[in-house]
BABALUM-744525 format. One record per residue (C-alpha): residue in one letter; x, y, z. Coordinates in steps of 0.1 Angstrom, whole numbers, padded with zeros to 4 digits, always signed. Example, Ala and Ser with C-alpha at 12.3 -4.5 7.8 and 13.67 -1.06 7.14 Angstrom:
a+0123-0045+0078 s+0137-0011+0071 
This chain:
x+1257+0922+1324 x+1228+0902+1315 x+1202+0920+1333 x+1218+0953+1323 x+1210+0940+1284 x+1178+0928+1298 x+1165+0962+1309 x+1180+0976+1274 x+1162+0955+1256 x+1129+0958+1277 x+1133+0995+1276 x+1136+0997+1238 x+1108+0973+1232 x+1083+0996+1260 x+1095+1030+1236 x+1095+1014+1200 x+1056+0995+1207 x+1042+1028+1228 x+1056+1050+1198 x+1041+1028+1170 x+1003+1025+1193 x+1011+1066+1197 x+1007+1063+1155 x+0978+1043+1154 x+0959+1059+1175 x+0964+1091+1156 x+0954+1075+1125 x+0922+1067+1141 x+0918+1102+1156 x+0920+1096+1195 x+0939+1121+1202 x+0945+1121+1236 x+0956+1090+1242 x+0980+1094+1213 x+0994+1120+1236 x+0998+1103+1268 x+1013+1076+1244 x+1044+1103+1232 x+1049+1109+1273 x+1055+1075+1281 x+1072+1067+1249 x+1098+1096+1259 x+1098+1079+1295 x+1112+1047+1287 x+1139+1067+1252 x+1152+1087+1278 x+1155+1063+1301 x+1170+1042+1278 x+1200+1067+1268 x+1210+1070+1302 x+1210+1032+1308 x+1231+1027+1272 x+1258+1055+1284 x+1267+1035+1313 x+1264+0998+1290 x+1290+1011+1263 x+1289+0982+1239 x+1282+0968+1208 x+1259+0939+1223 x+1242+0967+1238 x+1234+0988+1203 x+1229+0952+1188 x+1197+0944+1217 x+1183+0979+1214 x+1178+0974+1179 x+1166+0937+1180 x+1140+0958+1207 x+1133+0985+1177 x+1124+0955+1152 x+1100+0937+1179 x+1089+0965+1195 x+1078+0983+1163 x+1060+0950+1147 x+1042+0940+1178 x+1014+0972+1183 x+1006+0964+1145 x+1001+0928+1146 x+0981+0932+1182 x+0957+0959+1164 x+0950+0937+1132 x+0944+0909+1156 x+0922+0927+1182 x+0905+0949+1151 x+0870+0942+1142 x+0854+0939+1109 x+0844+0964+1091 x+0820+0977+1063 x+0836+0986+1027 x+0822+0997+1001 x+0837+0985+0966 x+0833+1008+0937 x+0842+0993+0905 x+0846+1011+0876 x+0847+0988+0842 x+0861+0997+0813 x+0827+0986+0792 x+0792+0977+0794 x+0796+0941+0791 x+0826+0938+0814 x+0805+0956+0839 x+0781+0931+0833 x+0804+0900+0836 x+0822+0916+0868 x+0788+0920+0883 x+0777+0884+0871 x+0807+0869+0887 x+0797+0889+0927 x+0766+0877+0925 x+0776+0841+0917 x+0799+0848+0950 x+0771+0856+0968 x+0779+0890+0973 x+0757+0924+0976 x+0755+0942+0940 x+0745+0972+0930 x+0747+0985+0899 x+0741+1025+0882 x+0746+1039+0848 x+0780+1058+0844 x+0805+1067+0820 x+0843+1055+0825 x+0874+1081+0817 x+0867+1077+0779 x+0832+1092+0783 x+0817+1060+0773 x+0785+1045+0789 x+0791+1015+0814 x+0778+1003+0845 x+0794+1010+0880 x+0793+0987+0904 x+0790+0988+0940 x+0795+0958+0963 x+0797+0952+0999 x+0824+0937+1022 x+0818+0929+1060 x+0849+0913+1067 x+0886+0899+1057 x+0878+0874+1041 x+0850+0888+1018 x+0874+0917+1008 x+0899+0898+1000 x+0873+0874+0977 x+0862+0908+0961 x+0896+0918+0956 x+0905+0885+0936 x+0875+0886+0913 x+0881+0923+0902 x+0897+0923+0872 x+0936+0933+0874 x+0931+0958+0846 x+0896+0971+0860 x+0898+1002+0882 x+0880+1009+0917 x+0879+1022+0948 x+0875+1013+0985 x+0858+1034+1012 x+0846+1024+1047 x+0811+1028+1060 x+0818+1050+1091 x+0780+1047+1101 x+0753+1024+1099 x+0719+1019+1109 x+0706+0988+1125 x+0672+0979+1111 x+0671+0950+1131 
């Protein structure tokens, strides 16, 4: 009995994690291995439904499901883990001139890369956007705090870089 609710449990944890990596890696466009990710996913479901016919019970459906919530949370937290950092780009649209100058003040004082151009915010009136740079965690999540809750802007990521080095 054990080892029956074992191999439900192991089964369900194999399908929910493969599925969830099957997502990921369609999010960040490798197809084929999202693919070969679906195939083994249906492996271990369909194995598991023919395993969970023969184990008719309510401790069975209860370990399948504690497999679903491990199963689906591990892939994420190994990606976020294993992920390296990344270049954003911040762009920070002020709702003045002088708040785009304080905003801009406040990076710098962080030690953070500013850039500043002439603009106009939503109101057509003339302000200064602002551009900043974030190579990691940490410095996104700095850059995040010191923007203004009221203060728009927008995140993209540097898919390509050249190394001057």
């Amino acid at each position: 009995m054990v080892i029956q609710l074992l191999m439900l449990f192991i089964l369900k944890l194999l399908d929910c994690a493969i599925s969830t990596l099957k997502t990921l890696l369609l999010i960040k466009e490798k197809d084929f291995l999202s693919s070969i990710c679906t195939a083994l996913s249906q492996f271990f479901y369909l194995t598991l439904l023919v395993k969970i016919t023969k184990n008719n019970s309510n401790l069975g459906i209860f370990v399948i499901c504690l497999g679903a919530l491990i199963g689906s949370y591990l892939p994420k937290f190994i990606v976020r883990r294993t992920d390296k950092d990344k270049t954003w780009i911040y762009e920070i649209l002020p709702q003045s001139t002088q708040q785009s100058q304080e905003i801009a003040d406040i990076l710098r004082n962080n030690n953070l890369e500013v850039f500043t151009t002439k603009g106009y915010n939503f109101d057509v009136d003339k302000i200064l956007t602002i551009k900043t740079f974030s190579n990691n965690k940490q410095e996104s999540i700095l850059i995040e705090n010191l923007i203004p809750k009221d203060v728009s802007f927008h995140v993209m990521e540097v898919r390509k870089q050249l190394n001057l080095e």
